[in-house]
C-alpha positions as CSV (number, residue, x, y, z in Angstrom):
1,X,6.4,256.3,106.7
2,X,4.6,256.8,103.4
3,X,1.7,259.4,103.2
4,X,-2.0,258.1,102.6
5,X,-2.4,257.9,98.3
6,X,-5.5,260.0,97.2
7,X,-7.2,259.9,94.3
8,X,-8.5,263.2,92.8
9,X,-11.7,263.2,91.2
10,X,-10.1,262.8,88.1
11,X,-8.4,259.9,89.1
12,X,-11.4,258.2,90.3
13,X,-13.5,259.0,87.2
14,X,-10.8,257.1,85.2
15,X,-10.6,254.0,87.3
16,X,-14.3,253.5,87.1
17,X,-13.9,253.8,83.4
18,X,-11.2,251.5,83.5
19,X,-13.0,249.0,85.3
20,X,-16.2,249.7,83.5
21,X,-15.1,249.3,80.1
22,X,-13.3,245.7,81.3
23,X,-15.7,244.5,83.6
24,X,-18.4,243.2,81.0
25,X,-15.9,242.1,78.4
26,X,-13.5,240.5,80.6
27,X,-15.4,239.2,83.5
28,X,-18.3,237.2,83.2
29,X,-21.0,238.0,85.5
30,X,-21.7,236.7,88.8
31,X,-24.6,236.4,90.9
32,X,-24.2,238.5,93.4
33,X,-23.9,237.0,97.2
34,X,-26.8,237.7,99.4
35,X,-27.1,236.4,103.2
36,X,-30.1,233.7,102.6
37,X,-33.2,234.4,105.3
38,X,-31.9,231.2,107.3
39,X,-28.3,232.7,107.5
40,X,-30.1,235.7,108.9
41,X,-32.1,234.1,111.2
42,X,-29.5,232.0,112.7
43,X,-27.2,234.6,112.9
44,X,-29.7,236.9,114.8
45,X,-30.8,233.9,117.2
46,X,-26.8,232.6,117.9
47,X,-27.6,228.9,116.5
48,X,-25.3,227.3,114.1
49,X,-25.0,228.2,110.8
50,X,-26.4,226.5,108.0
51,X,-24.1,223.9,106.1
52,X,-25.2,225.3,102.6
53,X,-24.7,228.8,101.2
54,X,-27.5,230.4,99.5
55,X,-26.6,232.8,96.6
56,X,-29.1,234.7,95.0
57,X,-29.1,236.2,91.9
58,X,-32.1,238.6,91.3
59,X,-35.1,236.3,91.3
60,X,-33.3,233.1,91.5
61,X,-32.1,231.4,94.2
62,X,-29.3,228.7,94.4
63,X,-28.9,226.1,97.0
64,X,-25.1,224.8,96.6
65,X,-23.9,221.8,98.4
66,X,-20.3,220.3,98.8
67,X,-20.6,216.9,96.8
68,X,-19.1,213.9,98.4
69,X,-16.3,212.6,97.0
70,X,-16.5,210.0,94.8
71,X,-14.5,206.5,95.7
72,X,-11.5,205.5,93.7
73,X,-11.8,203.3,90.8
74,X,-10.5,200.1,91.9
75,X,-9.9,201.0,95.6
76,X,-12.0,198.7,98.0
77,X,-14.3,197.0,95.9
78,X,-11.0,195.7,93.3
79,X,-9.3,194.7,96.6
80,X,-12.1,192.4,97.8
81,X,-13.0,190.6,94.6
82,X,-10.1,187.9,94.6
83,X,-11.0,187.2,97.7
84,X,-14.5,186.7,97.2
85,X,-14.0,184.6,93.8
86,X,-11.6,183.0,95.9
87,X,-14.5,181.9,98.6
88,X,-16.8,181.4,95.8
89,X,-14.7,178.9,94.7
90,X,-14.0,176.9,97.9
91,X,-17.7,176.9,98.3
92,X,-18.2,175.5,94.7
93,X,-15.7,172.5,95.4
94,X,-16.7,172.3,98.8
95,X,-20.7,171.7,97.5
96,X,-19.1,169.1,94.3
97,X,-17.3,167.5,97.1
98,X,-20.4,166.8,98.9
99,X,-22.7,165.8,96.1
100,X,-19.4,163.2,95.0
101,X,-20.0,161.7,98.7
102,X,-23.6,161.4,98.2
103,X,-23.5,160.0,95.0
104,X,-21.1,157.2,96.7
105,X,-23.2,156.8,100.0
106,X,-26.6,156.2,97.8
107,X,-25.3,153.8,95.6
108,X,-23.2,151.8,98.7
109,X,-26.5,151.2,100.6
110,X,-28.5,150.5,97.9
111,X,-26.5,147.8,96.4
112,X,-26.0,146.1,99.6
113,X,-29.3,146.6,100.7
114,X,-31.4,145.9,97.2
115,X,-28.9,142.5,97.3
116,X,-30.3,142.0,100.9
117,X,-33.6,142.0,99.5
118,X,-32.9,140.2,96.2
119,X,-30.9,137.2,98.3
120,X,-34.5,136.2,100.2
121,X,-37.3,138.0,97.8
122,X,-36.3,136.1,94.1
123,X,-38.1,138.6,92.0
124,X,-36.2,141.3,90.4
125,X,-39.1,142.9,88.4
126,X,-41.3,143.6,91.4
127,X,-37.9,144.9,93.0
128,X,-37.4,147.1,90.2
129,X,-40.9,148.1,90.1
130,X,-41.3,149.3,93.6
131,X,-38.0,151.1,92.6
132,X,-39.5,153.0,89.9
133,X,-42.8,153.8,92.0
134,X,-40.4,154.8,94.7
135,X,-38.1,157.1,92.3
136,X,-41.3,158.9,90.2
137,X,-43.0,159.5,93.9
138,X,-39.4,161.1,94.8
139,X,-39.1,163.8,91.3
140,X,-43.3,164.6,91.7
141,X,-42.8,165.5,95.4
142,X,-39.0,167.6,94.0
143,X,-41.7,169.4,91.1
144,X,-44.5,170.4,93.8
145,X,-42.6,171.4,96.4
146,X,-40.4,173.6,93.7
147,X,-37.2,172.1,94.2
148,X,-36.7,171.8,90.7
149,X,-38.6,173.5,87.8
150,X,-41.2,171.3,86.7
151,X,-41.2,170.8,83.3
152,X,-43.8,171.1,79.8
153,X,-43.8,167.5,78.0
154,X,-45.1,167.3,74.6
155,X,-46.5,164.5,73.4
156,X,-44.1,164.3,70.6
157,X,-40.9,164.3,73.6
158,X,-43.0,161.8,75.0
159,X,-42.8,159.7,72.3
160,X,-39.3,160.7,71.7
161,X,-38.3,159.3,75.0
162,X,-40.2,156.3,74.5
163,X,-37.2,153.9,73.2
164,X,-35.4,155.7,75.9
165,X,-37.5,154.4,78.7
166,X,-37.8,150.9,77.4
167,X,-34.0,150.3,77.2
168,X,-33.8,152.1,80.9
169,X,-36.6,149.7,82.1
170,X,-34.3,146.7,80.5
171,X,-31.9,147.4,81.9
172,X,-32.7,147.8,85.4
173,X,-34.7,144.8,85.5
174,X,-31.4,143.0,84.0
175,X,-29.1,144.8,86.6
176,X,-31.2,143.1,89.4
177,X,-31.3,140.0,88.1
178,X,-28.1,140.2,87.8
179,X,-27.5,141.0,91.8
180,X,-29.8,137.9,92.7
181,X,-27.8,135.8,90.6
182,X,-24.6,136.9,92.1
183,X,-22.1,138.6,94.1
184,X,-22.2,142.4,93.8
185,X,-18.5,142.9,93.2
186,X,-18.5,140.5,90.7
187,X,-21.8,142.8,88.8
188,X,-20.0,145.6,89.4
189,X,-16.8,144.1,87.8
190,X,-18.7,143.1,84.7
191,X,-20.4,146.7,84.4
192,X,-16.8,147.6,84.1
193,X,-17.2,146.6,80.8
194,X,-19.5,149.8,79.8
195,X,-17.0,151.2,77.9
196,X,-16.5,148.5,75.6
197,X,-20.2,148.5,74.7
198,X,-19.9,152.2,74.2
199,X,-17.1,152.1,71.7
200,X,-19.2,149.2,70.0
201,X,-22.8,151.2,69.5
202,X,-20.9,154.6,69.0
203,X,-19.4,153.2,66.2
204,X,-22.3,150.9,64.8
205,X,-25.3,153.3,65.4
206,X,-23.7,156.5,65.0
207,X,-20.3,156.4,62.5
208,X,-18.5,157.6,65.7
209,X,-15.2,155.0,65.1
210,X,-12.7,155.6,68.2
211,X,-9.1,156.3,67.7
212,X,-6.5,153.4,68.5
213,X,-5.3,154.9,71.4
214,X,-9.2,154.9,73.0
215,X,-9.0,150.8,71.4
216,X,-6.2,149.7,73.1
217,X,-7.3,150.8,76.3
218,X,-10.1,148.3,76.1
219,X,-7.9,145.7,75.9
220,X,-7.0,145.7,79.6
221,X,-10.6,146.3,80.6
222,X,-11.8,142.8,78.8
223,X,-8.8,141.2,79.8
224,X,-9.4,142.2,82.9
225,X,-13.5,141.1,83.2
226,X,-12.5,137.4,81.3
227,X,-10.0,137.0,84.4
228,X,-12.2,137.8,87.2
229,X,-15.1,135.8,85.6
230,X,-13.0,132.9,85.1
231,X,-11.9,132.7,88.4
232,X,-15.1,134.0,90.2
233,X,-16.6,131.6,92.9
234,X,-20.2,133.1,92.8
235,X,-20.1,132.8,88.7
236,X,-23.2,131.3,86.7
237,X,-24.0,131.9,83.3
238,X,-27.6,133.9,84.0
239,X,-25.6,136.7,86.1
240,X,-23.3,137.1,83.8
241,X,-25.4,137.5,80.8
242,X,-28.1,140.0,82.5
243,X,-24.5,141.8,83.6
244,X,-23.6,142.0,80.0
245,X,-27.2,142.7,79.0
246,X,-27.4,145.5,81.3
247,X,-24.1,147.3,79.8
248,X,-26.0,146.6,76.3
249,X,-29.3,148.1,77.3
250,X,-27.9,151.2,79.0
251,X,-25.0,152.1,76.5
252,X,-27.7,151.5,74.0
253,X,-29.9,154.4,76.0
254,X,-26.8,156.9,75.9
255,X,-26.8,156.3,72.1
256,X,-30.1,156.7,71.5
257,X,-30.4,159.8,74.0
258,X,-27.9,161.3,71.3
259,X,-29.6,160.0,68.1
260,X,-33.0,161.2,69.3
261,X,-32.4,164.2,71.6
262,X,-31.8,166.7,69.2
263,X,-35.4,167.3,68.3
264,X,-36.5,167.3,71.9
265,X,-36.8,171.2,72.2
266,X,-38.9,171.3,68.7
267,X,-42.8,171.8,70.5
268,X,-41.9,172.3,73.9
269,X,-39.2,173.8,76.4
270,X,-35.8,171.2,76.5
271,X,-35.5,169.1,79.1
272,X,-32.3,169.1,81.6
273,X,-31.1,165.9,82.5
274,X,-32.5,166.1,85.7
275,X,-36.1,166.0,84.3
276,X,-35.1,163.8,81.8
277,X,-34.5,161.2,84.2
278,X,-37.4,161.8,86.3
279,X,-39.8,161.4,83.0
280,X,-38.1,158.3,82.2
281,X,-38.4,157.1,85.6
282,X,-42.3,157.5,85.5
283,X,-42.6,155.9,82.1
284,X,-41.0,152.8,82.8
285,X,-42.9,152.7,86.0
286,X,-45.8,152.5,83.5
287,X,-44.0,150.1,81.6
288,X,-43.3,147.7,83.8
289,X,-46.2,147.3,86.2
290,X,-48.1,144.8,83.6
291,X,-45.1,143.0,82.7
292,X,-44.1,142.6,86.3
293,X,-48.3,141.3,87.7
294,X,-48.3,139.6,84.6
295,X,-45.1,137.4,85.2
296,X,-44.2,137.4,88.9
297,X,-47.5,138.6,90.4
298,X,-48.3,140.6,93.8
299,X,-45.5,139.0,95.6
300,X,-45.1,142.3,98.0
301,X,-48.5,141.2,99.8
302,X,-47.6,140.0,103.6
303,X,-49.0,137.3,103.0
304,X,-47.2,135.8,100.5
305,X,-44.2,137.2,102.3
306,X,-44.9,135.5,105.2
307,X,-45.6,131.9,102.9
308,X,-41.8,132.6,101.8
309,X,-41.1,132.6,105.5
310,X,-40.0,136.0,105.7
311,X,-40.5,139.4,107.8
312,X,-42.6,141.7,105.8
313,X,-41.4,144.7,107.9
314,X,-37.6,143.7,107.5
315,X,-38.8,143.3,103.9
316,X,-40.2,146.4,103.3
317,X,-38.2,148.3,105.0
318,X,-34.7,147.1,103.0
319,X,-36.7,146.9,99.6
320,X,-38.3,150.8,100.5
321,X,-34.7,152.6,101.0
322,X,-33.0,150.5,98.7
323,X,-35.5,152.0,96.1
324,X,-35.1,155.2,97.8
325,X,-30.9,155.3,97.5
326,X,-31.5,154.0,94.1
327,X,-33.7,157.0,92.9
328,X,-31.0,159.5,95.0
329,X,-27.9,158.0,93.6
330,X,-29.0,158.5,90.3
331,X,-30.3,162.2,90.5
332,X,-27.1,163.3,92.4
333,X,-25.2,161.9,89.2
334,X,-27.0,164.0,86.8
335,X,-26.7,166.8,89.1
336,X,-23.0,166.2,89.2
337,X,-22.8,165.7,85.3
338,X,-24.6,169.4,85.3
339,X,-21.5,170.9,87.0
340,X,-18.3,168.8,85.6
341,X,-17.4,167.6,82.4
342,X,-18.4,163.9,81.0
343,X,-14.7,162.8,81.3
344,X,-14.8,164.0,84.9
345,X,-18.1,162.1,85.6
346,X,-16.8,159.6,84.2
347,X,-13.7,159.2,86.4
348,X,-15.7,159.8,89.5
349,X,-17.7,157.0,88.5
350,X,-15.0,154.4,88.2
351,X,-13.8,155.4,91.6
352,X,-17.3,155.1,92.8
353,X,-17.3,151.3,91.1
354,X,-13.8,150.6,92.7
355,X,-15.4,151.8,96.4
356,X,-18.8,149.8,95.6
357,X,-17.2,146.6,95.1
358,X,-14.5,147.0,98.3
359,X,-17.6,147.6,100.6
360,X,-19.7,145.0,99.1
361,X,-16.6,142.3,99.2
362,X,-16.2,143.8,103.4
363,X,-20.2,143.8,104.1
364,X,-21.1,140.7,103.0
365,X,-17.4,138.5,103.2
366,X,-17.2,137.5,99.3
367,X,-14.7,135.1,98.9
368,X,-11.9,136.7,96.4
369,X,-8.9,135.2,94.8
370,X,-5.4,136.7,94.1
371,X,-6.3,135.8,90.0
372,X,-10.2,137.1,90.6
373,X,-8.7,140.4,92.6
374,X,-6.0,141.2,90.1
375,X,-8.7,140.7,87.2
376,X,-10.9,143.4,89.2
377,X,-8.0,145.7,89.3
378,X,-6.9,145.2,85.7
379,X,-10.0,146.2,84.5
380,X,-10.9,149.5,86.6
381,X,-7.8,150.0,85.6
382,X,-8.3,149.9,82.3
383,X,-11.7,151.9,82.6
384,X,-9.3,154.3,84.4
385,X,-7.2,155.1,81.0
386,X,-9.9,154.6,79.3
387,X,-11.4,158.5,80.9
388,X,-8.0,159.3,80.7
389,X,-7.4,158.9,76.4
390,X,-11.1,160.8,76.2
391,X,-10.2,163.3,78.5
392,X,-6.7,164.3,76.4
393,X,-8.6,163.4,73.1
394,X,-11.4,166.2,73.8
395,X,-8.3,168.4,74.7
396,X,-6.6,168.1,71.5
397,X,-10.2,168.8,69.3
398,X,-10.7,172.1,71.9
């Protein structure tokens, strides 16, 4: 067993100088560790001891707490994001899915029911005037109630959208007249001819000439319209030419909302489609109500209703959601173009004309032919590759 080591005095005294002479060079100093008053206290009393340790150092006094740690980069919050941009996007399709079935609902019922209406009550321009009333009532109660932001209009956009809401106001009118005259799959099939009338005024108003392979696919769309008009039992010249006149008036609208649109920010705050629509809605309302007493009259009173030998209820009921579906259908579409692409839209809205013109042909037992069906077909087909060329076109300029 080895003795106890001693240090003599000597020994000692050369230690401490040792450690002296290091400690301030080679150490850096330290506050020295004190028992804090609480540590005291609950020491003396048997409670628990405080979770933080108090150092002092002279005067000042340190409270030091354990930190907690901090979570991985890219541990739970990494993990969850596919997951949620993979429910963001369900939703997304799952709400563009809807708004597709609403946009083909409103425009179902109101063609059958606004061709209800038309079949007994023979003027289209009160029709389309009660629409209009119907439809501005509909985007005033969306602004107040703060569906959608109500918008500033200048009076210089006002007068910008001018020619805008005269061709929109043409058109409507000409689209009913065209429903009165005749059956609604075969208005529907002449619409089909939109893209013709397009092509035409893109080119003729705007220097916008379409590539051949855009031409040719008009070919089977007129084809396709001079087969089922030829062999259409409902046909008479006045529906067919307020058909035609209606894809005239509203392709010439989609020109001139590009020829005049680009200055409609200059003096005031732009206007979404959605707006757009409604302020065009209002102004042909305006537009119309002298032309419509001046030429047709107050034919919505009861009693002239009742001189026509109809139900004014029945009458107004049909004629109020007709104009009701008409306004809808019209605002889901713009919603819809605010979330696809043109070419998209466009698609969806030859598959809405196929599924109008089916349930009109069901609802009301139209009379079709094997030449007046395959003329319907060859056209919507043709309207089909039609989106398809544009779609593959606006590829190859991206």
């Amino acid at each position: 067993m080895m003795a106890p080591t001693t240090l003599t005095q000597g020994g000692a005294r050369r230690v401490a100088k040792a450690v002296g002479a290091r400690g301030p060079a080679a150490c850096p100093s330290r506050p020295t560790r004190t028992p804090s008053s609480s540590f005291l206290a609950a020491r003396r009393n048997g409670r628990a001891l405080p979770t933080d340790r108090t150092l002092r150092a002279g005067p000042l006094v340190m409270s030091v707490r354990r930190p907690l740690p901090a979570p991985r980069a890219g541990s739970s919050s990494a993990a969850s994001s596919p997951s949620s941009e993979e429910e963001g996007g369900m939703g997304q399709t799952a709400v563009l899915g809807v708004m597709f079935g609403l946009w083909y609902f409103f425009n179902i019922f109101f063609n059958i029911y606004n061709k209800q209406v038309l079949k007994a009550f023979r003027f289209p321009m009160s029709c389309t005037e009660l629409q209009f009333i119907v439809g501005s009532c509909l985007a005033l109660f969306v602004w107040v109630t703060g569906i959608h932001k109500r918008p500033k209009v200048t009076k210089k956009q006002l007068l910008t959208i001018l020619p805008l809401a005269c061709v929109h106001t043409l058109g409507n009118v000409l689209t009913n007249v065209s429903l009165g005259k005749v059956a609604v799959s075969f208005t529907h099939t002449i619409k089909a001819m939109e893209p013709f009338f397009s092509v035409v005024m893109s080119a003729a108003f705007l220097g916008d000439v379409a590539p051949p392979a855009v031409v040719l696919t008009l070919v089977p769309i007129v084809g396709g319209v001079a087969l089922a008009s030829a062999t259409e039992a409902s046909f008479n010249w006045a529906g067919f030419v307020a058909a035609m006149g209606s894809n005239l008036t509203f392709q010439s609208r989609n020109v001139l909302s590009k020829k005049f649109m680009q200055g409609m920010d200059q003096g005031g705050e732009k206007l979404d489609n959605i707006n757009l629509f409604s302020v065009i809605t209002m102004m042909s309302a305006v537009l119309l109500l002298p032309v419509a007493l001046s030429l047709e009259g107050f034919q919505f009173a009861p009693s002239n209703l009742q001189a026509m030998g109809l139900d004014p209820s029945l009458i107004y009921k049909r004629a109020l959601f007709a104009a009701v579906c008409f306004h809808s259908y019209q605002q889901v579409s713009y919603m819809i173009l605010q979330r696809v692409s043109p070419v998209t839209h466009s698609i969806g809205n030859c598959v809405k004309r196929v599924v109008v013109i089916v349930s009109s042909v069901v609802v009301f037992q139209t009379p079709v032919s094997m030449l007046n069906g395959v003329g319907t077909a060859i056209a919507l087909a043709g309207v089909f590759a039609y989106s398809q060329v544009k779609r593959l076109a606006g590829k190859k300029k991206a």
